[in-house]
C-alpha positions in Angstrom: -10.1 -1.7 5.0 -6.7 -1.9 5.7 -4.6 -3.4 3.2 -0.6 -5.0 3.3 -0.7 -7.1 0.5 2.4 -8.0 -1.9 1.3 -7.1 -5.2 0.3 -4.7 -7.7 -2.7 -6.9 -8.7 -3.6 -7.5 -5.4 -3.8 -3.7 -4.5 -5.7 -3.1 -8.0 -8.5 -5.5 -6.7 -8.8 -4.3 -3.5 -8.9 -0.8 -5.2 -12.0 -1.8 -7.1 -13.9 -3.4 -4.3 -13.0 -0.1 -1.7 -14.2 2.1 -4.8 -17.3 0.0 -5.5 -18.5 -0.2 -2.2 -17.4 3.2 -1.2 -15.3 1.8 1.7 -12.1 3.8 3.0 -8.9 1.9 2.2 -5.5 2.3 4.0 -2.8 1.1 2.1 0.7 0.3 2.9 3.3 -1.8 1.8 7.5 -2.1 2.3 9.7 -2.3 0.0 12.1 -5.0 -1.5 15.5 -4.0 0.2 13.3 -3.4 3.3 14.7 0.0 3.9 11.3 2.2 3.1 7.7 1.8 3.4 4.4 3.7 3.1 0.7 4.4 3.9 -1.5 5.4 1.5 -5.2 6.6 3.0 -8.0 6.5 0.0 -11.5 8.0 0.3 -13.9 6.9 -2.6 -15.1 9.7 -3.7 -13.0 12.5 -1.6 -9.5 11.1 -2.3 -7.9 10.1 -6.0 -8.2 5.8 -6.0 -5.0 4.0 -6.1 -5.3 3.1 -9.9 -5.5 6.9 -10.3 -2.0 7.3 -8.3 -0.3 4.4 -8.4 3.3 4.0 -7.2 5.8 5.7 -9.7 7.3 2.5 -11.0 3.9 1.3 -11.6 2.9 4.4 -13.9 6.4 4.6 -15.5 4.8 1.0 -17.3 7.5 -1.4 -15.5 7.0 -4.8 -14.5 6.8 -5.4 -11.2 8.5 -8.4 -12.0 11.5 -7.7 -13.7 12.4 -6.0 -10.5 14.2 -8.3 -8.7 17.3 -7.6 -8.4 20.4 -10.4 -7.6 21.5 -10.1 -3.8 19.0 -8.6 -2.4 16.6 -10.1 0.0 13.1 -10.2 -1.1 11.3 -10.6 2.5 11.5 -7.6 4.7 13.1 -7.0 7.9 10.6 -7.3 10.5 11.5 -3.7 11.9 10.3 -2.4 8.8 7.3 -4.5 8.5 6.3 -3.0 12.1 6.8 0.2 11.8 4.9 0.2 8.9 2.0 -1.3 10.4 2.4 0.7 13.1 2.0 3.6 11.6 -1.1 2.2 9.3 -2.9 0.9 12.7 -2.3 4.6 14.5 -3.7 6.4 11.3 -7.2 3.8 11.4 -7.6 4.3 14.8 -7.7 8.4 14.1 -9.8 7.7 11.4 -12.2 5.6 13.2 -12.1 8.1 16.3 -12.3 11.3 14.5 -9.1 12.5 16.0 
């Protein structure tokens, strides 16, 4: 599975499906000033889930909410965005090819 979505929420359901059906997850996701991203690669069963490490704000207790901040964009730029799925597409493709 190969997940981009927006949300805390939406990556906690997709967590639970992965993990109950014991299907691999990449995760990734940009953030808000568009500056940084990530991938995540989860394993049910070999590798901790993503309620288990979630992002550091997250486990601090915040609000994804109450993040936004005044002047600052909240869409990314796209050069983020494809770098970011660049990188998440190049790690599936070594996954799914043993490489």
């Amino acid at each position: 599975v190969l997940g981009c979505v927006d949300n805390f929420g939406a990556r906690m359901a997709v967590n639970a499906a992965c993990t109950e059906h014991g299907m691999p997850w990449m995760e990734s996701g940009v953030s808000e000033t568009a500056v940084s991203g990530h991938i995540q690669f989860i394993v049910p069963g070999r590798t901790a889930c993503f309620a288990c490490v979630p992002p550091l704000i997250v486990a601090t207790g915040v609000d994804e909410r109450t993040l936004k901040r005044d002047n600052v964009c909240a869409a990314s730029l796209p050069t983020t965005m494809s770098l970011v799925a660049a990188l998440l597409v190049q790690n599936a493709l070594k996954y799914l090819l043993h490489f």
